[in-house]
C-alpha atoms as one frame of an Amber mdcrd trajectory, in Angstrom:
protein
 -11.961  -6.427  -8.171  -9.341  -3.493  -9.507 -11.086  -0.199  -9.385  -9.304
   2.882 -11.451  -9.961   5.727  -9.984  -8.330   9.829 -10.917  -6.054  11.094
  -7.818  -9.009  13.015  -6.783 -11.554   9.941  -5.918  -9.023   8.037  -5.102
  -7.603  10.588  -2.391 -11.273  11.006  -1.162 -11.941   7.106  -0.621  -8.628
   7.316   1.602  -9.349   9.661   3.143 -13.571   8.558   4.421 -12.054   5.133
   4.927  -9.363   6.947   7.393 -12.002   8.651   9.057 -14.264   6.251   9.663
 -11.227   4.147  11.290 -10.021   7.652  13.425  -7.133   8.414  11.499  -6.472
  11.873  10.051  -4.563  11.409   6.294  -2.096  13.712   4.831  -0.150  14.220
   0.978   2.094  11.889   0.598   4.147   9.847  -2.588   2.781  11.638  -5.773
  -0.285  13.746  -3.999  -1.819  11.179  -2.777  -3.167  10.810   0.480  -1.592
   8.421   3.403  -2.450   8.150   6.938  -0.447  10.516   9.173   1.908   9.133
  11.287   3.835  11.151  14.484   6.181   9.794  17.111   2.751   9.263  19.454
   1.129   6.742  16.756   1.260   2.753  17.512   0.833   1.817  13.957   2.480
   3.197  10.387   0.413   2.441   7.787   2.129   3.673   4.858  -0.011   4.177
   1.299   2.358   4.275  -1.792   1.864   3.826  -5.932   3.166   1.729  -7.853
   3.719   1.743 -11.749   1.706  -0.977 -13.551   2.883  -0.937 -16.989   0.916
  -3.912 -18.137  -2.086  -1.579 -17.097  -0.291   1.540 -18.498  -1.092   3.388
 -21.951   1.982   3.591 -24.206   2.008   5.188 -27.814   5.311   5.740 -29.704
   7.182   4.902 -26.784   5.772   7.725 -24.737   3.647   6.515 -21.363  -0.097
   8.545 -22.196  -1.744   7.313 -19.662  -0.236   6.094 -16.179  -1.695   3.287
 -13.680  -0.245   3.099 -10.154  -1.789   0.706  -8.429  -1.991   1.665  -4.607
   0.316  -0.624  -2.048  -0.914  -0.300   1.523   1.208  -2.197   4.174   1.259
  -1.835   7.928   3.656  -2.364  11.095   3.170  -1.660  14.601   5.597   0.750
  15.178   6.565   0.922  18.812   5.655  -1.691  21.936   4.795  -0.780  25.497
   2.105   0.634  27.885   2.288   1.602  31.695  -1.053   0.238  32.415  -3.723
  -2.207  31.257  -5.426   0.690  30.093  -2.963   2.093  27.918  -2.639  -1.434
  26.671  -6.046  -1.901  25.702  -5.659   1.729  24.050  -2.680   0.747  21.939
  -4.343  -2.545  20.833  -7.513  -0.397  19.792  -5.172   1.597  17.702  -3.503
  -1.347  16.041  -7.176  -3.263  15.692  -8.631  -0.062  13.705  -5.036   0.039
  11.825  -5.902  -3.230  10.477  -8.881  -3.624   9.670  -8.106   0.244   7.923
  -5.328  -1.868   5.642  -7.970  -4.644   5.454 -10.429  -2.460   3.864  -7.972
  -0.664   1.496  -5.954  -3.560   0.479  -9.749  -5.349  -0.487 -10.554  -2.320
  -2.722  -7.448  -2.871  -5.042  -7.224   0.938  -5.378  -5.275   1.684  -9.094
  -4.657   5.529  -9.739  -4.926   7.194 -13.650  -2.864   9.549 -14.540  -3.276
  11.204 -18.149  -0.509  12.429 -20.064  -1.691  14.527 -23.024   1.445  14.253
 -26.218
């Protein structure tokens, strides 16, 4: 079921999903919050709006209120390990990774933005 939430709540349910998974978040497309990625990370999961205009508000040709609805896709990102326990380290990564985009993609996250004329 779509859920439209304002930037704000739905930068906060990113970011307490994150958490719970062990991933810190940071700003990304538009202010709002993705999962930070760095060159150590095994999975890029990548959080990024976009425009629903069948949901979208338009009056006199001018877009009053905007709905983004929130895309959240995954990839493992680089492949290796030097041990079985850096293995089973990297697959713990990707496991929380996906059940993170599991949980995200299941909330059908849409974003409003209001745009006073």
């Amino acid at each position: 079921m779509n859920t439209i939430y304002t930037k704000e709540q739905a930068n906060d349910l990113i970011k307490k999903v994150a958490t719970m998974y062990g991933f810190p978040v940071e700003e990304g497309i538009n202010g709002i919050f993705t999962v930070k990625y760095d060159r150590e990370s095994w999975v890029n999961i990548r959080i990024a709006p976009r425009l629903n205009v069948g949901k979208s508000d338009i009056k006199d040709g001018k877009m009053i209120g905007i709905v983004y609805d929130l895309v959240i896709k995954a990839e493992v990102c680089r492949m290796g390990g030097d041990s079985a326990e850096e293995l089973f380290e990297i697959a713990n990564q990707i496991k929380r990774g996906a059940s993170l985009v599991d949980d995200l993609q299941k909330m059908d996250i849409s974003i409003l933005e209001v745009h006073h004329a």
